[in-house]
PDB file as gemmi writes it, atoms N, CA and C in Angstrom:
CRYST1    1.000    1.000    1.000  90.00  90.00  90.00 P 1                      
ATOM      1  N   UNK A   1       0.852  -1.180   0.000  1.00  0.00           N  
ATOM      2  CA  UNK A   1       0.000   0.000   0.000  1.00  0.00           C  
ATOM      3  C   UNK A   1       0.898   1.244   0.000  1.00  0.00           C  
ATOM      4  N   UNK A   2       0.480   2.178  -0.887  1.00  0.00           N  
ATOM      5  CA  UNK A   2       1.056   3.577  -0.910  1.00  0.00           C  
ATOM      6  C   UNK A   2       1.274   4.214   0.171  1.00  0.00           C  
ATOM      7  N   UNK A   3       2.164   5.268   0.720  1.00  0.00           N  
ATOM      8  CA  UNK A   3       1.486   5.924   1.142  1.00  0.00           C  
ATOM      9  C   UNK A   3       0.163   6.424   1.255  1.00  0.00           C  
ATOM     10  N   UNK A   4       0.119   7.371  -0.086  1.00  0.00           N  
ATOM     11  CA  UNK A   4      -1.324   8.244  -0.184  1.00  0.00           C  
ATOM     12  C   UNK A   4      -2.429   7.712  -0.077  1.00  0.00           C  
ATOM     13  N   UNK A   5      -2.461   6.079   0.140  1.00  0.00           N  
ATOM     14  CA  UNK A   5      -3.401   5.388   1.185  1.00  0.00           C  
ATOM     15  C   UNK A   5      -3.720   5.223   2.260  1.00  0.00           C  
ATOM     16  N   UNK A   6      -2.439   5.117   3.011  1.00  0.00           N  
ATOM     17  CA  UNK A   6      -2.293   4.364   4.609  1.00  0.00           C  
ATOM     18  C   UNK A   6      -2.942   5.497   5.371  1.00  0.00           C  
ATOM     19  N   UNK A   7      -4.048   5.202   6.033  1.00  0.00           N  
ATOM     20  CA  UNK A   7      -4.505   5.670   7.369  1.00  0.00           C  
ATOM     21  C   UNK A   7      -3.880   6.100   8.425  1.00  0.00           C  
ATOM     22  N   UNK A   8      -2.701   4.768   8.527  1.00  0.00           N  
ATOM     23  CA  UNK A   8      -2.367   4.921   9.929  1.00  0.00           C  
ATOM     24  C   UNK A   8      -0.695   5.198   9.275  1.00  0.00           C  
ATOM     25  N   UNK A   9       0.383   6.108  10.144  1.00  0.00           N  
ATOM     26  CA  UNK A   9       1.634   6.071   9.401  1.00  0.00           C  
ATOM     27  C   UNK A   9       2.749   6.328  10.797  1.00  0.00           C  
ATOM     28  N   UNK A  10       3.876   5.098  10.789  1.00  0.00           N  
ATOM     29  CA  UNK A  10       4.497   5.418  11.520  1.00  0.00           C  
ATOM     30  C   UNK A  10       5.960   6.355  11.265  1.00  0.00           C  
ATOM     31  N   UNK A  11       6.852   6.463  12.476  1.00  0.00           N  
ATOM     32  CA  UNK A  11       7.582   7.663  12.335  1.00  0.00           C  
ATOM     33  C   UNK A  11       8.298   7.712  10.818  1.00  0.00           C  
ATOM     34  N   UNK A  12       8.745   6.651  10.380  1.00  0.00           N  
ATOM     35  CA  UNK A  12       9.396   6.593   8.890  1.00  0.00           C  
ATOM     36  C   UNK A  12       8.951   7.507   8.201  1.00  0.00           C  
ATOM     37  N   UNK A  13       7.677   7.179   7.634  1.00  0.00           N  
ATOM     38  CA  UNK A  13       6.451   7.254   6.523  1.00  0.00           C  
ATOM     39  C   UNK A  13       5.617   8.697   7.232  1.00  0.00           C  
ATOM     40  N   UNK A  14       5.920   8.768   8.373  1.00  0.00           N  
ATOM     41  CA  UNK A  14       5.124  10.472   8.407  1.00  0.00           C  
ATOM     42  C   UNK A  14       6.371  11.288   7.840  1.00  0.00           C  
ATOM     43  N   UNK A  15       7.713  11.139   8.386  1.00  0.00           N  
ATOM     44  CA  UNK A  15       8.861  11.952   7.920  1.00  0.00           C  
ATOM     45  C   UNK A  15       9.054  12.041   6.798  1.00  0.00           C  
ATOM     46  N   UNK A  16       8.785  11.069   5.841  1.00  0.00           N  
ATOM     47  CA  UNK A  16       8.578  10.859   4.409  1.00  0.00           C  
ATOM     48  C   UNK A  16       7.258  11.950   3.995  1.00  0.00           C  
ATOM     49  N   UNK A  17       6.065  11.189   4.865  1.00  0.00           N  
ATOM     50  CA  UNK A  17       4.829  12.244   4.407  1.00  0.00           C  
ATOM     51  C   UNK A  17       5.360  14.146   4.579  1.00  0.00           C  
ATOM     52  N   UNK A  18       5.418  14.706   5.359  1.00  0.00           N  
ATOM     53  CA  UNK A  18       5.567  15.396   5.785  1.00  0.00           C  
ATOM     54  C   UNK A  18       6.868  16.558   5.431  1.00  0.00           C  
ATOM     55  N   UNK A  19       7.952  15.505   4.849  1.00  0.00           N  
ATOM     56  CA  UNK A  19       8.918  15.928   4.296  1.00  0.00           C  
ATOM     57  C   UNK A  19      10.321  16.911   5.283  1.00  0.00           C  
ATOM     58  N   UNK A  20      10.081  15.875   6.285  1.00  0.00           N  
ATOM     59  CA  UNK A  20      10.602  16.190   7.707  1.00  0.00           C  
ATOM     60  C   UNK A  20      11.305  15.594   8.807  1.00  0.00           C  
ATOM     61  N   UNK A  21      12.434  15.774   9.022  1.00  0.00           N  
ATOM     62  CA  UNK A  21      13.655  14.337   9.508  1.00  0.00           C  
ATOM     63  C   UNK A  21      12.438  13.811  11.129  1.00  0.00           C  
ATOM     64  N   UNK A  22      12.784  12.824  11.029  1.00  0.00           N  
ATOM     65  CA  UNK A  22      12.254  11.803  12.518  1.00  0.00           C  
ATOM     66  C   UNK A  22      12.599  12.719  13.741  1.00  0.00           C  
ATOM     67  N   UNK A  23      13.797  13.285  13.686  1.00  0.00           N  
ATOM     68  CA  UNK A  23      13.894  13.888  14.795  1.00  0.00           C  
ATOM     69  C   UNK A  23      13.070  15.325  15.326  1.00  0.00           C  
ATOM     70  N   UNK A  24      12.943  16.113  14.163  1.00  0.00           N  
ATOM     71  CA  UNK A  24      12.348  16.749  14.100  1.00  0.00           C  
ATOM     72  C   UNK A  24      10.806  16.691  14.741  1.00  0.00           C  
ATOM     73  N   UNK A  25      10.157  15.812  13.961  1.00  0.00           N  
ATOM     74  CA  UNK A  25       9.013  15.091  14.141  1.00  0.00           C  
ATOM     75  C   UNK A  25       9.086  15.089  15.791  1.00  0.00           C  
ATOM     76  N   UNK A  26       9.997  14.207  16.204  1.00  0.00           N  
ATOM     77  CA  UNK A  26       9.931  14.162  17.733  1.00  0.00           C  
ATOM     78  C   UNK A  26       9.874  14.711  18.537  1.00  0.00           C  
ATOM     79  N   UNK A  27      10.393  16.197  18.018  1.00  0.00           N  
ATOM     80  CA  UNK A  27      10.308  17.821  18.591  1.00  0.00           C  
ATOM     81  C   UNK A  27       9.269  18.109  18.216  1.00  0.00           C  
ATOM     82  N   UNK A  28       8.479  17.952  17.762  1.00  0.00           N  
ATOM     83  CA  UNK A  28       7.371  18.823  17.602  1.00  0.00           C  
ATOM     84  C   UNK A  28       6.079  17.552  18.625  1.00  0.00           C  
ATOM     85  N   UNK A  29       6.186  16.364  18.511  1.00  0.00           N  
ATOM     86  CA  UNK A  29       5.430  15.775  19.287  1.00  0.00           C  
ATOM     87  C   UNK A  29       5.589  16.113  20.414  1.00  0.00           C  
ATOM     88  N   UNK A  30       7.173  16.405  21.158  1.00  0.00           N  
ATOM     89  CA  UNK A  30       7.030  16.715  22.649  1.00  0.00           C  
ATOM     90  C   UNK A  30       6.584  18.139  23.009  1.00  0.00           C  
ATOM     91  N   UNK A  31       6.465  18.809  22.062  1.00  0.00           N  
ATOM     92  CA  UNK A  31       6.098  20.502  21.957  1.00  0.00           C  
ATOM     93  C   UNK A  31       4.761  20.350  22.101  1.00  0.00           C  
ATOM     94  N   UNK A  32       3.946  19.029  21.736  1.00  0.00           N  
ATOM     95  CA  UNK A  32       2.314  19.012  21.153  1.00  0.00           C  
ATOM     96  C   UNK A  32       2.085  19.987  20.427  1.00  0.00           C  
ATOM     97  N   UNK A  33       2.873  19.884  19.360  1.00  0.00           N  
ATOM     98  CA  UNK A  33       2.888  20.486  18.183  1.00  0.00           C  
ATOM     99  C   UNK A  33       2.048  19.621  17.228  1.00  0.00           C  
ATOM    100  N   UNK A  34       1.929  18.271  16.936  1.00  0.00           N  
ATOM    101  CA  UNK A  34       1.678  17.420  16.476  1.00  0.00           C  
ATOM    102  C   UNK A  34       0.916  16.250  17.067  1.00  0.00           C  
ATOM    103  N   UNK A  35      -0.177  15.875  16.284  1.00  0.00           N  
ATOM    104  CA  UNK A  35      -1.100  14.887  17.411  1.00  0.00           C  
ATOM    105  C   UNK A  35      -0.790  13.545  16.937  1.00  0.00           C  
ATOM    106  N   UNK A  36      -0.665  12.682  17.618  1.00  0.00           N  
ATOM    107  CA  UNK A  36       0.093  11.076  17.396  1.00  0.00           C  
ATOM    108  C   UNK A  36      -0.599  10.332  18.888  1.00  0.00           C  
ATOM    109  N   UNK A  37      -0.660   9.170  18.158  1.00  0.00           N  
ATOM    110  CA  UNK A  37      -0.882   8.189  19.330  1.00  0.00           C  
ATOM    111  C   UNK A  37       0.217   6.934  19.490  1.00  0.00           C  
ATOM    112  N   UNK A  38       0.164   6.048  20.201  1.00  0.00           N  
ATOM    113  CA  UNK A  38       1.888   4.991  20.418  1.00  0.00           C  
ATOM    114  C   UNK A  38       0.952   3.498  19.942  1.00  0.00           C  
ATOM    115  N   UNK A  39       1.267   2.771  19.442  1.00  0.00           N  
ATOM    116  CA  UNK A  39       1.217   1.223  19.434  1.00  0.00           C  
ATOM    117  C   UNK A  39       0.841   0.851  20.950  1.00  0.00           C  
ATOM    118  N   UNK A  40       0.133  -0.268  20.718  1.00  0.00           N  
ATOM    119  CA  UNK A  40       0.287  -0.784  21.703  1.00  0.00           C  
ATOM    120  C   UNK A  40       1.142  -1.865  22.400  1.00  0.00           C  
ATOM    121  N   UNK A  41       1.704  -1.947  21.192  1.00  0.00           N  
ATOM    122  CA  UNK A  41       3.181  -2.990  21.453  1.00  0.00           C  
ATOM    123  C   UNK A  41       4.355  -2.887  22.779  1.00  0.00           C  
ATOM    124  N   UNK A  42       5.321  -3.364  22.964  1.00  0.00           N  
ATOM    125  CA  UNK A  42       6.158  -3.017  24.080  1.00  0.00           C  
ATOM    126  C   UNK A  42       6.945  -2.537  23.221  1.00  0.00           C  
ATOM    127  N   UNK A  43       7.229  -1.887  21.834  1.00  0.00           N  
ATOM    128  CA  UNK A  43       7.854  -1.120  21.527  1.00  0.00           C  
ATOM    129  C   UNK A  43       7.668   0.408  21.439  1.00  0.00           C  
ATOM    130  N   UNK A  44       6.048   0.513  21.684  1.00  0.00           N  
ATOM    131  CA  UNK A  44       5.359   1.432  21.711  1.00  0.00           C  
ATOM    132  C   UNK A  44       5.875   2.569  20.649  1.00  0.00           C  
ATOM    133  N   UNK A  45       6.232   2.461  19.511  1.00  0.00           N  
ATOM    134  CA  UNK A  45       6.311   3.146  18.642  1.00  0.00           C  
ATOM    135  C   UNK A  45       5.248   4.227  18.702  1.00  0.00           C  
ATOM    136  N   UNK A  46       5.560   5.302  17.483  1.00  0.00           N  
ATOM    137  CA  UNK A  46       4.930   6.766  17.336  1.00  0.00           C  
ATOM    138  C   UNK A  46       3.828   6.365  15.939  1.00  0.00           C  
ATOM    139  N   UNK A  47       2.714   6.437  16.288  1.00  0.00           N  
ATOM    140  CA  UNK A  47       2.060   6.683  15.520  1.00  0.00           C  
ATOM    141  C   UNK A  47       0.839   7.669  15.026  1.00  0.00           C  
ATOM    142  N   UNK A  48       1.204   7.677  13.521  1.00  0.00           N  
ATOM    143  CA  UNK A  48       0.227   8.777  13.612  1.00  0.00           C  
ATOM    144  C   UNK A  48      -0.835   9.300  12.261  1.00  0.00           C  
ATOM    145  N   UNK A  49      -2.071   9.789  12.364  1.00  0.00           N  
ATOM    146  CA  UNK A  49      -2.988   9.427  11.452  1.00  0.00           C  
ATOM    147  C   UNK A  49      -2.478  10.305  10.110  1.00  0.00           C  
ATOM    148  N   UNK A  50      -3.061   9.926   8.889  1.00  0.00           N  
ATOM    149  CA  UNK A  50      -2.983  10.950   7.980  1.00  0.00           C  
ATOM    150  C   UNK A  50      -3.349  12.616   8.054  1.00  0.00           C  
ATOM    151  N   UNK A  51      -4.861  12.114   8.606  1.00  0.00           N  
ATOM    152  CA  UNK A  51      -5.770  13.743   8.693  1.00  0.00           C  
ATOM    153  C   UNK A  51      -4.596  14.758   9.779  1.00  0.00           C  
ATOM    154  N   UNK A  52      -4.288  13.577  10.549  1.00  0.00           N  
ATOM    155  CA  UNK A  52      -3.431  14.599  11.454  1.00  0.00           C  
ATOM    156  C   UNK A  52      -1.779  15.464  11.466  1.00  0.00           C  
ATOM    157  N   UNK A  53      -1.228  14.439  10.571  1.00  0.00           N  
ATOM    158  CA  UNK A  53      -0.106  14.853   9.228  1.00  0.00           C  
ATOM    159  C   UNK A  53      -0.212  16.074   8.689  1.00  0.00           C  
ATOM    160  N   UNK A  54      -1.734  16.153   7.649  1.00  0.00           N  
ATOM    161  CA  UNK A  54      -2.185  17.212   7.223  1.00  0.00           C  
ATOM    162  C   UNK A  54      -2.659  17.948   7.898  1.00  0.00           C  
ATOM    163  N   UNK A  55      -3.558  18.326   9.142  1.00  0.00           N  
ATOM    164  CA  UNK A  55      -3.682  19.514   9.844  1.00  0.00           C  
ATOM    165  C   UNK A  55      -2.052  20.071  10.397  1.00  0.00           C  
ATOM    166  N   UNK A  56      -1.559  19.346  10.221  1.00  0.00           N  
ATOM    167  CA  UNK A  56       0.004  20.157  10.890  1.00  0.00           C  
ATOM    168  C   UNK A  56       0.487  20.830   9.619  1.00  0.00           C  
ATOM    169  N   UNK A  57       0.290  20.827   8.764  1.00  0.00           N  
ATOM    170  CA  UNK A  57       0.599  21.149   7.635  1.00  0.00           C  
ATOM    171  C   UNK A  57      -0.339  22.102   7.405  1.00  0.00           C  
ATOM    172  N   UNK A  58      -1.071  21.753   7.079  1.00  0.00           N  
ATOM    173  CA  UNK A  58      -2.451  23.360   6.977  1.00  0.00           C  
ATOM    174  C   UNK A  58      -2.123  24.334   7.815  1.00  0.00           C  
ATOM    175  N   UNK A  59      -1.734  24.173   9.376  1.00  0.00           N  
ATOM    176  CA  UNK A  59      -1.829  25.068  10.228  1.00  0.00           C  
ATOM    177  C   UNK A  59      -0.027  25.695  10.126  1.00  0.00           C  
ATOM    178  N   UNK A  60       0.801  24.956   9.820  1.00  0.00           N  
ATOM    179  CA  UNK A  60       1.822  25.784   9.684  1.00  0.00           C  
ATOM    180  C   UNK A  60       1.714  26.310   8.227  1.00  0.00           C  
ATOM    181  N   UNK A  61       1.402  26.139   7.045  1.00  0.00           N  
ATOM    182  CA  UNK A  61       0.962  27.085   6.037  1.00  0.00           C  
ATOM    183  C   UNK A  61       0.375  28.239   6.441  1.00  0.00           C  
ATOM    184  N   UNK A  62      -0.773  28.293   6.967  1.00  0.00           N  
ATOM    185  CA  UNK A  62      -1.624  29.731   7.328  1.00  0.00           C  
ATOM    186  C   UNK A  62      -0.618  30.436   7.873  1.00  0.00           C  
ATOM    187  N   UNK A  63       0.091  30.091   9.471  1.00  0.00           N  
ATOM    188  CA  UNK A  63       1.141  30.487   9.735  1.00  0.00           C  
ATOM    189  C   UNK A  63       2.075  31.266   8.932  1.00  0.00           C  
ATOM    190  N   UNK A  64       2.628  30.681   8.204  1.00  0.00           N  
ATOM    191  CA  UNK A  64       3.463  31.071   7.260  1.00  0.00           C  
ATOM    192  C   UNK A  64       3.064  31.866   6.365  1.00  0.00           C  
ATOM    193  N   UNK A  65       1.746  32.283   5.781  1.00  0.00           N  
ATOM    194  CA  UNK A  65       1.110  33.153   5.147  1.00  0.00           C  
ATOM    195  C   UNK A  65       0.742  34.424   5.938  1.00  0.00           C  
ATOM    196  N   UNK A  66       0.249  33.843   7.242  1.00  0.00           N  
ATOM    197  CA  UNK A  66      -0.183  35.106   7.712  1.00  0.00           C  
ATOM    198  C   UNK A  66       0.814  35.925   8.116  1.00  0.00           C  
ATOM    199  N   UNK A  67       2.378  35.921   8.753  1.00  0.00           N  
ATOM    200  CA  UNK A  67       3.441  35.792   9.041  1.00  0.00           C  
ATOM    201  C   UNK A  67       4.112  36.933   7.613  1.00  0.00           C  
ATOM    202  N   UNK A  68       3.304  36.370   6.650  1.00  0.00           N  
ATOM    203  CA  UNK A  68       4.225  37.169   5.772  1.00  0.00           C  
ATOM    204  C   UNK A  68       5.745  36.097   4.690  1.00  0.00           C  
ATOM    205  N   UNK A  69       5.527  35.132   6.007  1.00  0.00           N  
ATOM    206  CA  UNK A  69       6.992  34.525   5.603  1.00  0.00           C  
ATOM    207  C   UNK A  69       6.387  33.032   4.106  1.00  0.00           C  
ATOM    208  N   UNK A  70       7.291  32.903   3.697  1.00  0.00           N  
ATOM    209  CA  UNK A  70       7.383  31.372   3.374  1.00  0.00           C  
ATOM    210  C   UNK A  70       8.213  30.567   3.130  1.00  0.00           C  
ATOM    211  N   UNK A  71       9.287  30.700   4.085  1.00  0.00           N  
ATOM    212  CA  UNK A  71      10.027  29.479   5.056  1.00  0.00           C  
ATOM    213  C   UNK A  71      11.248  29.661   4.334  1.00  0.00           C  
ATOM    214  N   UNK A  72      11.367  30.549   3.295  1.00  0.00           N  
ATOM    215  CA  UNK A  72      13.008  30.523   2.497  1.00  0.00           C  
ATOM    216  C   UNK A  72      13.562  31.631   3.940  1.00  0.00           C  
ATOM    217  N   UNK A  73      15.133  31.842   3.501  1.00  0.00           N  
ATOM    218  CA  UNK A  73      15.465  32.247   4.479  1.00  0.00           C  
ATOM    219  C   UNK A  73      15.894  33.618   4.194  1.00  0.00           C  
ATOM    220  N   UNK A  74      15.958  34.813   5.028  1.00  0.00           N  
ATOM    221  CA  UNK A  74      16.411  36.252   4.160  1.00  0.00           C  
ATOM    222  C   UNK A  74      17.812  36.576   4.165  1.00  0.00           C  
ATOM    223  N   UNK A  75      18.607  35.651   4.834  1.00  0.00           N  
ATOM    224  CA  UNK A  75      19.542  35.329   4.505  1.00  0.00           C  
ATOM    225  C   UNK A  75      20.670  36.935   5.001  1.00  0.00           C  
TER     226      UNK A  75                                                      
END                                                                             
């Protein structure tokens, strides 16, 4: 299955979705920047939905529009 299918996406495949290193990702989950839920495994991995991928994305766009900015740098 594709991505642009999967429902459910763990840390790999959101960093992939998202276009955003794992670590990163991990900073923004402990910020609750980002909404994710864990496996229930004893590895308890990061998981996390599509819709919720994309609201982090919508909401840092507006951001970034309203801001004025769009994320290049002025160097």
């Amino acid at each position: 299955m594709t991505l642009e299918h999967k429902t459910w996406m763990n840390l790999n495949e959101a960093s992939a979705h998202l276009s955003l290193s794992q670590s990163f990702i991990r900073r923004l989950v402990s910020e609750g920047e980002i909404e994710y839920t864990r496996s229930s495994s004893q590895s308890s991995k990061l998981l996390f939905k599509r819709e919720w991928l994309d609201a982090y994305l919508e909401a840092r766009m507006s951001t970034l529009k309203s801001t004025g900015r769009n994320g290049a740098s002025n160097g």
